[in-house]
C-alpha positions as CSV (number, residue, x, y, z in Angstrom):
1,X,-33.2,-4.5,18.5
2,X,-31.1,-2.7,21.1
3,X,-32.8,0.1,23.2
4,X,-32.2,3.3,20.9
5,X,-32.1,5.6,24.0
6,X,-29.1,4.1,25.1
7,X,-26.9,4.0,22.1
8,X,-25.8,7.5,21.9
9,X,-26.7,9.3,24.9
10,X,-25.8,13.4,25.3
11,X,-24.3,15.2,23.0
12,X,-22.8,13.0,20.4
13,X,-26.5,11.8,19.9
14,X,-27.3,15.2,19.4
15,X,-25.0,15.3,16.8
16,X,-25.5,11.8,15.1
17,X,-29.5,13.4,15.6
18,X,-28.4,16.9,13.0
19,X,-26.6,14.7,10.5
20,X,-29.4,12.8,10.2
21,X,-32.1,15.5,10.4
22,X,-29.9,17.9,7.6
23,X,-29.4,15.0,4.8
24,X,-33.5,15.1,4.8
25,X,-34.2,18.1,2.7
26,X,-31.7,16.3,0.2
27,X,-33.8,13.8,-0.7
28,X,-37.2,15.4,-1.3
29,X,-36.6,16.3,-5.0
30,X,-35.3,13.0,-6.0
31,X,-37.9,11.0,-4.3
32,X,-40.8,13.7,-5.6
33,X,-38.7,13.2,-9.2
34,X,-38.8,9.7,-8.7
35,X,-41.9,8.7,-7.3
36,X,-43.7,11.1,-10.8
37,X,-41.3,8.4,-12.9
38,X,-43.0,5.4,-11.6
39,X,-46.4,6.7,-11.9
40,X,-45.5,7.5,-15.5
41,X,-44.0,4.3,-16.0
42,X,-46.0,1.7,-14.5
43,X,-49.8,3.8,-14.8
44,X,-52.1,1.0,-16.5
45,X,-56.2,1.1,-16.8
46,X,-56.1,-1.1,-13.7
47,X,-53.7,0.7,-11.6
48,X,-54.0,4.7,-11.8
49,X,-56.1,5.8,-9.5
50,X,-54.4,3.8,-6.9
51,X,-50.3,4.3,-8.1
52,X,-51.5,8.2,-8.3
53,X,-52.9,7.9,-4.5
54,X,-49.8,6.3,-3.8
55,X,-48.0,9.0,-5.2
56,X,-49.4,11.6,-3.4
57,X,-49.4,10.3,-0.3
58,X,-45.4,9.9,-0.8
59,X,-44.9,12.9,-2.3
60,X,-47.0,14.6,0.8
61,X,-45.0,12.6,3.5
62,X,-41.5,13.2,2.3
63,X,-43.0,17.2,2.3
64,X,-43.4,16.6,5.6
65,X,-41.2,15.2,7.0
66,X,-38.6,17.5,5.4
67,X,-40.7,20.5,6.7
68,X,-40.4,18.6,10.6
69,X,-37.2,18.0,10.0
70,X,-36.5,22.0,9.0
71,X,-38.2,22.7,12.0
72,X,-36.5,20.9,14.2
73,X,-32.9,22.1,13.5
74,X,-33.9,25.5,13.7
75,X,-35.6,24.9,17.3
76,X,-32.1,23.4,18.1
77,X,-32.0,20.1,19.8
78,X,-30.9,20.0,23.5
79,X,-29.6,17.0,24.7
80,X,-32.4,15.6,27.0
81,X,-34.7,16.3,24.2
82,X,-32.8,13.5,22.0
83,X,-33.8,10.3,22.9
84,X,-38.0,11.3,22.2
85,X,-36.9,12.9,19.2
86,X,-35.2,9.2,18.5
87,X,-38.0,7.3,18.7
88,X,-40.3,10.3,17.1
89,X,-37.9,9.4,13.7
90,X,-38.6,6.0,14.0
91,X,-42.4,6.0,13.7
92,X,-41.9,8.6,11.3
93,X,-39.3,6.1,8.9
94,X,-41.6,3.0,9.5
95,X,-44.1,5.0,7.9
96,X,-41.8,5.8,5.4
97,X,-40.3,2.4,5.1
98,X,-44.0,0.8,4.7
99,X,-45.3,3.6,2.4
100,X,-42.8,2.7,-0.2
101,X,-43.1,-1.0,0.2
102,X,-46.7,-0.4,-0.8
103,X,-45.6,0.3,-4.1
104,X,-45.7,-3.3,-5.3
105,X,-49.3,-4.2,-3.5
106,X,-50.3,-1.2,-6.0
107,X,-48.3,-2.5,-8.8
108,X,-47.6,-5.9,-8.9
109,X,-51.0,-7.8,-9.8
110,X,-51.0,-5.3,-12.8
111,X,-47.7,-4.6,-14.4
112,X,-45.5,-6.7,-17.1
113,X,-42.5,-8.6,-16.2
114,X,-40.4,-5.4,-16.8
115,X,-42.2,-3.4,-14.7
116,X,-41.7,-5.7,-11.7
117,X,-38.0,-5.8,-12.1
118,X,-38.2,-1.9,-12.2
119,X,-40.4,-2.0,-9.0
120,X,-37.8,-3.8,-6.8
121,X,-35.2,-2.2,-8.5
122,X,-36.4,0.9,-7.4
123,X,-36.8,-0.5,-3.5
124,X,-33.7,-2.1,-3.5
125,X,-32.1,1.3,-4.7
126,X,-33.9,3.5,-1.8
127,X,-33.5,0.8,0.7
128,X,-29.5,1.2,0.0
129,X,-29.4,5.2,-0.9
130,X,-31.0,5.2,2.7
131,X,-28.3,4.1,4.4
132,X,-26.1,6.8,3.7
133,X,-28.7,9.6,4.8
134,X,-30.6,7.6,7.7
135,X,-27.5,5.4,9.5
136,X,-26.0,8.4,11.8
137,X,-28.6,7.4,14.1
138,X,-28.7,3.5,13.3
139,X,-32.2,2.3,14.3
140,X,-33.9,4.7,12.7
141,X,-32.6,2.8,8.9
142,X,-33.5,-0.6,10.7
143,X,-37.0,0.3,11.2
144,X,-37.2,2.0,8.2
145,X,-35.2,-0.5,5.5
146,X,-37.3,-3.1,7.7
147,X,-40.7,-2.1,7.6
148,X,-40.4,-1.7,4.0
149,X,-38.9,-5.1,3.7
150,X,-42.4,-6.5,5.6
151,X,-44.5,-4.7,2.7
152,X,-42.3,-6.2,-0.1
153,X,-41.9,-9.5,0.9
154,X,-45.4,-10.6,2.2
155,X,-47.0,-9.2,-1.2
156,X,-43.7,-11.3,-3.1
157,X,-45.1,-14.4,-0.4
158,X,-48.9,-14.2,-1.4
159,X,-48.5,-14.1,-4.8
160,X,-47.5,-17.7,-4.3
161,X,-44.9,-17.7,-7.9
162,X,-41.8,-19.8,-6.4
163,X,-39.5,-17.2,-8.5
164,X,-41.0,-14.2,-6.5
165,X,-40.3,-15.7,-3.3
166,X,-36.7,-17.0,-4.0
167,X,-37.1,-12.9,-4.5
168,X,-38.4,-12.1,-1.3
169,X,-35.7,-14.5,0.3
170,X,-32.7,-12.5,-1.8
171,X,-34.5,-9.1,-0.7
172,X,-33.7,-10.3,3.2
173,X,-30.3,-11.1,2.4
174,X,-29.8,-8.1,0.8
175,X,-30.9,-6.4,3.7
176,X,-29.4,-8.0,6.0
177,X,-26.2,-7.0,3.9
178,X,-27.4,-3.3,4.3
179,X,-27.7,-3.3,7.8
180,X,-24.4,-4.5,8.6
181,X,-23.1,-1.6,6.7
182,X,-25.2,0.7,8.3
183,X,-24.3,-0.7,11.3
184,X,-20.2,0.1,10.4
185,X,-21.3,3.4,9.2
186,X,-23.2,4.5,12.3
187,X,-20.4,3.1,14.1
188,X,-17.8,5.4,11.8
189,X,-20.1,8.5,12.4
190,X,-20.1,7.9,16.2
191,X,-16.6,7.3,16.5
192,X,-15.6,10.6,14.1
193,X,-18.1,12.7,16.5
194,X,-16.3,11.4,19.8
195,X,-12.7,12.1,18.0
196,X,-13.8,15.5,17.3
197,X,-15.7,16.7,20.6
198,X,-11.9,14.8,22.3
199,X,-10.0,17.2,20.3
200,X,-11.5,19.8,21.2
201,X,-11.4,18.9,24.9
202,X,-7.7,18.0,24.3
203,X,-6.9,22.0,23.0
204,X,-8.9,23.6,26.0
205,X,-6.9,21.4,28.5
206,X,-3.8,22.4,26.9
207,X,-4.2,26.1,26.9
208,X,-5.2,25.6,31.0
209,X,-2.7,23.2,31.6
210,X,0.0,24.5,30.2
211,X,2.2,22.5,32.8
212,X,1.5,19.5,31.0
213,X,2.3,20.8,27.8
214,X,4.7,17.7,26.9
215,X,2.1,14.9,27.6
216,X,-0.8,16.5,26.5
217,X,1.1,16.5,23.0
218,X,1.4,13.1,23.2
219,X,-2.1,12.6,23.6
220,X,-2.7,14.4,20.5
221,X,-0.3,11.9,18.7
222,X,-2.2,8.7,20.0
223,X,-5.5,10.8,18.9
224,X,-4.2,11.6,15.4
225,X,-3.1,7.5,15.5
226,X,-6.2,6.5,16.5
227,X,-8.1,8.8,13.8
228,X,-5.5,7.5,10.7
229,X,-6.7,3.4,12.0
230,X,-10.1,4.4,12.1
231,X,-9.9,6.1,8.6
232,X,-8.0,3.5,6.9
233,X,-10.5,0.8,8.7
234,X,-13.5,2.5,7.9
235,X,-12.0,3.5,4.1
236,X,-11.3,-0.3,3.8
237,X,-15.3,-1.3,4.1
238,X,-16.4,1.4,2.3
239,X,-14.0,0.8,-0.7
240,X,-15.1,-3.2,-0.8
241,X,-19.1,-2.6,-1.6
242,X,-18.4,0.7,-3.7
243,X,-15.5,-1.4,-5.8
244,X,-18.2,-4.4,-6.4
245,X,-20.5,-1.9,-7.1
246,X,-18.9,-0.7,-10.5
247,X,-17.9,-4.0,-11.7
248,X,-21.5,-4.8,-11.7
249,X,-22.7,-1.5,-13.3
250,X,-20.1,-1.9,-16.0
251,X,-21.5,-5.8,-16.5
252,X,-25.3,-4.3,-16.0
253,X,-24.3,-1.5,-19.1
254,X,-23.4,-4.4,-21.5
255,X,-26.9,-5.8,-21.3
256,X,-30.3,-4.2,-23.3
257,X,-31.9,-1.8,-21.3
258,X,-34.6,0.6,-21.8
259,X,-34.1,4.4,-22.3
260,X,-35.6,4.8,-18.3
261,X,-33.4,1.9,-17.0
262,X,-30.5,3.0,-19.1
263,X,-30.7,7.0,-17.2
264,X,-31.1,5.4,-14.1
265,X,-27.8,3.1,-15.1
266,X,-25.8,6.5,-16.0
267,X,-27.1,8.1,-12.6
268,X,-25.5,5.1,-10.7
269,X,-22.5,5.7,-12.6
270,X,-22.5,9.4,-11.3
271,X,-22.9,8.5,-7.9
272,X,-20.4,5.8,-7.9
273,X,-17.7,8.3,-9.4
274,X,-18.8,10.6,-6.7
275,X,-17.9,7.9,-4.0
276,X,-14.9,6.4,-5.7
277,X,-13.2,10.1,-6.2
278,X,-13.7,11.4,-2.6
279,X,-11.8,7.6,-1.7
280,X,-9.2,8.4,-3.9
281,X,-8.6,11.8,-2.0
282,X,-8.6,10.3,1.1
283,X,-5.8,7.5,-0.6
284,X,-3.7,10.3,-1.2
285,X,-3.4,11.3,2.1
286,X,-2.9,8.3,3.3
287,X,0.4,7.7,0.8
288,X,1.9,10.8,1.9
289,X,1.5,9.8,5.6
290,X,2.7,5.9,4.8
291,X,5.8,7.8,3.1
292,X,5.3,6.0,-0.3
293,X,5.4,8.9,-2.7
294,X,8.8,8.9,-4.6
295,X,9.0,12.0,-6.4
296,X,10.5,11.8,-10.1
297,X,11.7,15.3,-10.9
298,X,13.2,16.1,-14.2
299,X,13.1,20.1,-16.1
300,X,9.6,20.4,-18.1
301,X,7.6,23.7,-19.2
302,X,6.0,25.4,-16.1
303,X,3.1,27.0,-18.9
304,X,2.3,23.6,-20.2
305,X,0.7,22.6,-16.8
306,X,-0.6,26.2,-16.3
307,X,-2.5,25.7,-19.7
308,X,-3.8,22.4,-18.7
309,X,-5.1,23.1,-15.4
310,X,-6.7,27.1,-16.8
311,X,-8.6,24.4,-19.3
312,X,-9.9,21.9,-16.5
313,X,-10.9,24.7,-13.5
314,X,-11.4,27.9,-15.8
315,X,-15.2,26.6,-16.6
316,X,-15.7,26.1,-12.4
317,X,-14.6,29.7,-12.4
318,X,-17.1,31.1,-14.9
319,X,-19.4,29.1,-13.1
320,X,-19.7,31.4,-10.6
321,X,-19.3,34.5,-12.7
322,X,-14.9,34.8,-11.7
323,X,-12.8,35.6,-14.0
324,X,-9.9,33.4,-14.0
325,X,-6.4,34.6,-15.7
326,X,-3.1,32.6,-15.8
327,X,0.0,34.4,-17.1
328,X,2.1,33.1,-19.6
329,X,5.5,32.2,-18.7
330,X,8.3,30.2,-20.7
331,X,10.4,29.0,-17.4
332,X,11.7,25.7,-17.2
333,X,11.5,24.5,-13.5
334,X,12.8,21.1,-12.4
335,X,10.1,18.7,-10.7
336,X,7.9,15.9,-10.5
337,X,4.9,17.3,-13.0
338,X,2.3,14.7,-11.8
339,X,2.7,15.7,-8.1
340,X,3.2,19.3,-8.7
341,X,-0.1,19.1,-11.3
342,X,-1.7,17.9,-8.2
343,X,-0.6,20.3,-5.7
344,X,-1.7,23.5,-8.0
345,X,-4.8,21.8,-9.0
346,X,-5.8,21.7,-5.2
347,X,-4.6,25.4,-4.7
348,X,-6.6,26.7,-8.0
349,X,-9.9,24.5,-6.6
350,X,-9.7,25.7,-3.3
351,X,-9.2,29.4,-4.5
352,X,-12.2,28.8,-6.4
353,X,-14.2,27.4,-3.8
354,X,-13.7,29.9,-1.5
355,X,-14.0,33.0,-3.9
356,X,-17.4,34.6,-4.3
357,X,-16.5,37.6,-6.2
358,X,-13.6,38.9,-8.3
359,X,-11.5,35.9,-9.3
360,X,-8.3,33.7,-9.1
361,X,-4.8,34.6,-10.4
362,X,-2.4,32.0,-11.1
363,X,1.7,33.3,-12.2
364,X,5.1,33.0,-11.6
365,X,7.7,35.2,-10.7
366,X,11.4,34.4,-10.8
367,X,13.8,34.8,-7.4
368,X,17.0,34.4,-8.3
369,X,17.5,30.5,-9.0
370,X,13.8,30.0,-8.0
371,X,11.0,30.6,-9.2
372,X,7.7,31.9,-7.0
373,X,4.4,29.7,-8.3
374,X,1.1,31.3,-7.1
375,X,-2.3,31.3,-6.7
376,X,-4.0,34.6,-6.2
377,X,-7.7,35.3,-5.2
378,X,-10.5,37.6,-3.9
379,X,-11.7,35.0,-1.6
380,X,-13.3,35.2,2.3
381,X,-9.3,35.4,3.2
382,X,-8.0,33.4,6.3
383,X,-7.8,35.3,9.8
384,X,-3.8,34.7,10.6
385,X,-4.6,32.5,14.1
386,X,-5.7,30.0,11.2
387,X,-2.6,30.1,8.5
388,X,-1.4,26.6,10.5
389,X,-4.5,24.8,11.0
390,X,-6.0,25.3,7.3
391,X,-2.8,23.3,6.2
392,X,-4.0,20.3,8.9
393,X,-6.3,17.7,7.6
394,X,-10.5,17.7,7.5
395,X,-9.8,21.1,8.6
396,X,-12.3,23.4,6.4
397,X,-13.2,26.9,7.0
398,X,-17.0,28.0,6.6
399,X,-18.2,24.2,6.6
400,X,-19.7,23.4,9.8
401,X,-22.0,21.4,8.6
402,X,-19.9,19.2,6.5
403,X,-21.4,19.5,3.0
404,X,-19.3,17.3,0.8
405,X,-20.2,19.5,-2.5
406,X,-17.4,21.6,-0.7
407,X,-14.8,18.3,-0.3
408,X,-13.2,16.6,2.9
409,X,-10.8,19.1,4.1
410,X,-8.0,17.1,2.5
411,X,-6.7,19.5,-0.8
412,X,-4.5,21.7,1.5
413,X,-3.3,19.3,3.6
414,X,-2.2,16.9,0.6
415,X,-0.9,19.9,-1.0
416,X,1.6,20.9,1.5
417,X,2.6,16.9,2.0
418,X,3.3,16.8,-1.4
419,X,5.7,20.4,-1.5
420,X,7.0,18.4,1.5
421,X,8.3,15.5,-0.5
422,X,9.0,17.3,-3.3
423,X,11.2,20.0,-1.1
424,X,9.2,23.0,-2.5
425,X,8.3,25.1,0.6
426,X,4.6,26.4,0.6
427,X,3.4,29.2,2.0
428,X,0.5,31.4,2.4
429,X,-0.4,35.3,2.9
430,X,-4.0,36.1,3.5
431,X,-6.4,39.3,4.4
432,X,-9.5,38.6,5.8
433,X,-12.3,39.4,3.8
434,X,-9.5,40.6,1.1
435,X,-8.8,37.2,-0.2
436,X,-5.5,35.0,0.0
437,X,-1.8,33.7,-2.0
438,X,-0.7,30.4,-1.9
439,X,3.5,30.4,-2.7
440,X,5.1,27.3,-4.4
441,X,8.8,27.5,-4.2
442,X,10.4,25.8,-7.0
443,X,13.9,24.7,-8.3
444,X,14.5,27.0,-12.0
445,X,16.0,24.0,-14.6
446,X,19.1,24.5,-16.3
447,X,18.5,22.5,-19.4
448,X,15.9,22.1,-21.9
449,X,12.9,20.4,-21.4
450,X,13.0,16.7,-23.0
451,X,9.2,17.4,-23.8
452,X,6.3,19.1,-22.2
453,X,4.0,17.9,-19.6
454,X,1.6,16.4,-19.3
455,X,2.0,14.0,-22.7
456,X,-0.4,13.1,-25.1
457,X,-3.0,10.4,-23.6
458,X,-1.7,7.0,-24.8
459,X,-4.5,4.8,-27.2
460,X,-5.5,2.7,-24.7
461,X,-7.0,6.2,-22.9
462,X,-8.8,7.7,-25.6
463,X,-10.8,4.4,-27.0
464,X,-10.5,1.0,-24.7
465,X,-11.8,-2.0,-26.5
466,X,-13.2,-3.8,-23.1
467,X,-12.1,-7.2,-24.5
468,X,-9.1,-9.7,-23.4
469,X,-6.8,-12.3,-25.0
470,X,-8.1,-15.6,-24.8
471,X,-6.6,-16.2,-21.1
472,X,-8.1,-18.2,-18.2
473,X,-8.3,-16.0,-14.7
474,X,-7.4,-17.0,-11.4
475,X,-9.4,-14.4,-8.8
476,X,-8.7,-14.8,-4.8
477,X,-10.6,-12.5,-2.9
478,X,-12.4,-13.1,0.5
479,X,-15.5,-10.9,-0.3
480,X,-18.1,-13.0,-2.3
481,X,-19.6,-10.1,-4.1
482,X,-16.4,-8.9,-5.5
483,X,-15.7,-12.5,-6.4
484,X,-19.3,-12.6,-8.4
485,X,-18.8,-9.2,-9.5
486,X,-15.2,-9.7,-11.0
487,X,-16.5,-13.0,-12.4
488,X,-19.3,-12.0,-14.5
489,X,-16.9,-8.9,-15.7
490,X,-13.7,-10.7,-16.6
491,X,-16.6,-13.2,-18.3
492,X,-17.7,-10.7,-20.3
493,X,-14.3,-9.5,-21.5
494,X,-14.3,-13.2,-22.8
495,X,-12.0,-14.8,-20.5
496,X,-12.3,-18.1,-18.3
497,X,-12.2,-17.2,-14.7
498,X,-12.2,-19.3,-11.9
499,X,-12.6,-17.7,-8.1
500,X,-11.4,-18.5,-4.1
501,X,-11.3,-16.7,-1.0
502,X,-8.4,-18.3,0.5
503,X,-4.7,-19.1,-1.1
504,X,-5.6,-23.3,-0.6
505,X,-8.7,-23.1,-2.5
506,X,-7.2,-21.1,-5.3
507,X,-3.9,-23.3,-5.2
508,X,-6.8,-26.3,-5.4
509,X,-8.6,-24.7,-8.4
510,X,-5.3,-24.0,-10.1
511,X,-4.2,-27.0,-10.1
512,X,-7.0,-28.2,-11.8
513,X,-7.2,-25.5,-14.4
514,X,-3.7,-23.9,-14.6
515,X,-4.2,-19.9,-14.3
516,X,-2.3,-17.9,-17.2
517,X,-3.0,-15.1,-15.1
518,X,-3.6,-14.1,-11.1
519,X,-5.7,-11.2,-9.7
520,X,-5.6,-11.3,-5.9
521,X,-6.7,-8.9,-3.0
522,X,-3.9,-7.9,-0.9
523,X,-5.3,-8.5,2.2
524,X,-7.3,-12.0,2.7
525,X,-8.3,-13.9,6.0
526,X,-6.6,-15.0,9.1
527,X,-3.7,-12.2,8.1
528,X,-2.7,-13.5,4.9
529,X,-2.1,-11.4,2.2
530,X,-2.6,-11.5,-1.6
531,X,1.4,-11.4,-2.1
532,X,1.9,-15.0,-0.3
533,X,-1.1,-16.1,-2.5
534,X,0.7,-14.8,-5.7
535,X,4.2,-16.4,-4.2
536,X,2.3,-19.3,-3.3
537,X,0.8,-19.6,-6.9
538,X,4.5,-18.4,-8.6
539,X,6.2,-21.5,-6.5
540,X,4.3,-23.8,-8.2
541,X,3.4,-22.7,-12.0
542,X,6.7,-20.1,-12.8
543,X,7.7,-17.3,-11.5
544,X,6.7,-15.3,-14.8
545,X,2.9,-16.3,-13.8
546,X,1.5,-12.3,-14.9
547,X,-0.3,-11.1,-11.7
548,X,-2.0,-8.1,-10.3
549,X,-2.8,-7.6,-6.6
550,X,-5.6,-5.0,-5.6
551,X,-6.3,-3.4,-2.4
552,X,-8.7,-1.4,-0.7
553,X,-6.4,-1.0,2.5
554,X,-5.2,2.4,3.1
555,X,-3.2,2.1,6.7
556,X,0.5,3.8,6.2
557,X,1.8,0.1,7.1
558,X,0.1,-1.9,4.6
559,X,0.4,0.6,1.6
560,X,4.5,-0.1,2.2
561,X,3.9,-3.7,2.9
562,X,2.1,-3.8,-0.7
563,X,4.2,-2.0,-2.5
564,X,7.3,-3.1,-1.2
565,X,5.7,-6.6,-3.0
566,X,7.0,-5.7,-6.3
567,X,3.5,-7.0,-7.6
568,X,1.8,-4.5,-9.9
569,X,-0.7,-2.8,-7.6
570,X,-4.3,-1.3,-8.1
571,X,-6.5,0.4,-5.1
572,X,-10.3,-0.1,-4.7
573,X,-12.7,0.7,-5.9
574,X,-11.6,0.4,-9.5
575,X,-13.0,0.9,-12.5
576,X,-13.1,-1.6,-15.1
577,X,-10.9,0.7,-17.8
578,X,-8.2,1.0,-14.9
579,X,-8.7,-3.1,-14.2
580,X,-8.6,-3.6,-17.9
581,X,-5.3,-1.7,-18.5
582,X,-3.6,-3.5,-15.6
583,X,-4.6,-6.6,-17.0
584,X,-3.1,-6.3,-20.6
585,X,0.2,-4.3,-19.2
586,X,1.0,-7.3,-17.0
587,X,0.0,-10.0,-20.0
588,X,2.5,-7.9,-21.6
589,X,5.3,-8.2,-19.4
590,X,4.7,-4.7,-18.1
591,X,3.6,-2.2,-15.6
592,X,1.1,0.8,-16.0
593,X,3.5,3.5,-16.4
594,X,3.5,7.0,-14.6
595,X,1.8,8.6,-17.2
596,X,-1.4,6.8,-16.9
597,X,-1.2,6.9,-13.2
598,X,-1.0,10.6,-12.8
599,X,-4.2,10.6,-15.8
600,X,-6.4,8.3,-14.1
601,X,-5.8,9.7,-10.7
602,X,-6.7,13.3,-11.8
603,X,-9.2,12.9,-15.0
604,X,-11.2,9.9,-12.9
605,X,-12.1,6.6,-14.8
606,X,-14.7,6.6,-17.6
């Protein structure tokens, strides 16, 4: 293991050092929480006395360690002080790491089989939740996930049972799969601390040199360049293991589980929507940047979306004890309703957020052949040297410490990209401490509406029988677990599916079992994409072979690329009722129209 001292020296290791050190009073309740379950589940005559010691000695180090951890931040951490603290979380998180792997020397001699798939469950689960708290600094998870990997798989060796150590051999796989992960994460983290301290040394240089005004802008350009790669690399990873992750739960919720396993199952669910929706908000950025959102105005009722949205974020605003009012209007105005829906629903959320007291207005006002949309509150209010920079993206006022309950900075900035397209200016006026208004410019119609907006949910929304014609499946996709994950789904949905990671291994297996149908990843090895594979496969077996690319890629360039396939397209991670509709509108001859789009983009997948 590399020297930790020299991994992150100065100041971004101080910072990597508070990300880590603030995600740890997070997880005391759930590992308290958890830790009580296990004693309640797994207590036999022959194990209490030492799962309760067990228990207690977690429950009493987790304590601690959150209460050292408290301490610390509020001491502050000065640079030179970083590396000891370093290794002083490492012996701390081998402790950690061993006194959860002791969990199945306590358990395992005396528990039923179920009880010992719920023990390594339960490892494997806080070996990978973890990652996400402990990788800022990244040998602190590799002692941790490691030293509990020692106590797990030297009990799974002495037990001696040929099944348990094929278990103890998948358990170093798995971690070795976790700590390549962690390793991209703590690379991310690094990487988003350096761009951040570099913009900031990039404004002070250009309020001293103001001489150099014209190249220090273009420094600022290669900056925000190098910031959109790095986002739509780091997006990419993250969206592979997260998109396998829900085709397994939804193949794990189709099998008998217990009551305990089944709340567990519905907790992942939770988490993985959490994941999958803050992607999705950074893939909206990133189509507004590649330049690949058409807009599709036409004249619709302005109080049909008003009603909608007052339905949706009204119970956010009681919440927190606002009153929330919308007033009624009968205007016509011409525009694209799924993208306007999606700018006010980011200007309503954000007045919410930022609102403590008092509440949030939203009305219209007409101006001549316009009409003024708004969004009025009694928030904090933003001082006027920030009116431009709230609008810029990851900005967030009051956040410092980057608590995603309060999003990633992206609502405002996709809002005014999305006026952009649509050609409805956006502005802002704003008292500090007063609260704020957000104005929407928009066109008045002329003509009646054809219908109102947004439409009743089709059949396939409201109840989706998760089966599939009788229809053999051709999946290409370079990552195995997505290949095992879409495999054991698409089986479940009762089709024949055959899988490759490259287009000469799925042009081998098709020719051996002709596909009636082709799901591909855009992008596969050696720079090949998922549209020569479906060309490839089309050349040889008809061009009308139905097929469905999907892509976790977010770069401006390869969003275009993609769509300029003409190939329906779905972006990772995606749910199985999303993968499910895709499949049986292209088996139809079809595509998913805009109506589901703008619905599964802003409701989330079930």
């Amino acid at each position: 293991m590399n020297n930790p001292l020299r991994l992150a020296p100065g100041r971004a290791l101080v910072e990597q050092l508070r990300l880590l050190l603030g995600n740890g009073s997070s997880s005391v309740v759930p590992a308290v929480l958890l830790a009580l379950l296990l004693v309640w589940t797994l207590s036999n005559e022959s194990n209490a006395l030492a799962l309760k010691l067990w228990c207690a000695a977690v429950i009493l180090w987790k304590l601690f360690c959150a209460w050292d951890a408290q301490r610390i931040l509020a001491a502050g951490i000065l640079p030179e002080r970083a590396p000891r603290l370093v290794w002083r979380l490492i012996v701390l998180n081998a402790i950690d790491g061993m006194a959860w792997g002791a969990l199945v020397w306590v358990t395992l001699d005396t528990t039923t089989v179920s009880g010992s798939i719920l023990v390594v469950a339960v490892l494997a689960g806080i070996a990978g939740g973890s990652m996400s708290s402990l990788s800022p600094v990244f040998p602190v998870f590799v002692v941790f996930v490691v030293f509990e990997l020692i106590a797990v798989a030297s009990k799974l060796w002495l037990l001696g049972d040929p099944a348990y150590n094929a278990l103890g051999a998948a358990g170093v796989l798995y971690v070795f799969t976790l700590l390549g992960q962690s390793r991209n994460n703590a690379r991310a983290a690094r990487a988003a601390i350096d761009l951040r301290f570099e913009n900031i040394e990039l404004v002070e240089r250009l309020g001293v040199e103001t001489g150099h005004a014209q190249a220090e802008h273009l420094k600022a350009e290669q900056a925000n360049l190098a910031k959109s790669k790095f986002l739509a690399a780091a997006s990419h990873d993250l969206r592979q293991p997260i998109h396998a992750q829900g085709l397994f739960l939804e193949v794990l919720s189709r099998t008998e589980l217990s009551a305990v396993q089944r709340d567990a199952l519905t907790n992942a669910r939770a988490t993985w929507h959490a994941s999958a929706q803050m992607l999705d908000t950074l893939l909206d950025f990133s189509r507004i940047e590649a330049g690949v959102v058409e807009p599709q105005p036409r004249p619709f009722r302005l109080q049909t979306l008003l009603h909608k949205i007052e339905n949706e974020l009204a119970p956010q605003a009681d919440a927190k004890g606002l009153v929330y009012r919308s007033r009624e209007t009968r205007v016509l105005v011409q525009s694209d309703p799924a993208l306007l829906e999606l700018i006010l629903r980011n200007l309503v959320s954000n007045a919410i957020r930022y609102t403590r007291r008092g509440g949030v207005l939203v009305a219209c006002r007409a101006r001549g052949d316009d009409v003024l949309l708004e969004v009025w509150d009694t928030g904090v209010g933003v001082d006027p040297t920030q009116h431009q920079e709230i609008f810029r993206e990851f900005h967030q006022l009051g956040n410092a410490e980057r608590d995603r309950r309060k999003g990633l900075g992206l609502g405002l900035a996709i809002a005014q990209g999305l006026a952009q397209a649509l050609g409805h200016p956006l502005s802002l006026a704003s008292k500090p401490g007063r609260g704020s208004v957000f104005r929407l410019r928009l066109a008045r119609a002329r003509i009646a509406a054809a219908s109102d907006w947004p439409p009743r949910a089709p059949a396939p929304l409201r109840a989706l029988a998760m089966s599939m014609p009788d229809v053999r499946v051709l999946v290409i996709d370079d990552d195995e677990t997505v290949r095992a994950g879409m495999r054991q789904l698409l089986r479940g949905w009762g089709c024949a599916c055959d899988a490759a990671d490259s287009i000469e291994e799925a042009l081998a297996l098709a020719r051996v079992h002709p596909p009636g149908l082709v799901i591909s990843d855009y992008r596969l090895r050696e720079r090949r994409t998922g549209a020569e594979a479906i060309g490839a496969l089309r050349a040889e077996f008809g061009a009308a072979l139905p097929a469905l690319l999907i892509t976790g890629d977010t770069a401006p360039e390869r969003l275009r690329e993609a769509r300029a396939s003409g190939v329906l397209l779905l972006h990772k991670p995606v749910s199985p009722r999303q993968l499910h509709h895709g499949l049986m509108a292209v088996l139809n001859g079809g595509a998913i129209d805009s109506t589901f789009v703008a619905l599964e983009s802003n409701l989330g997948s079930l």
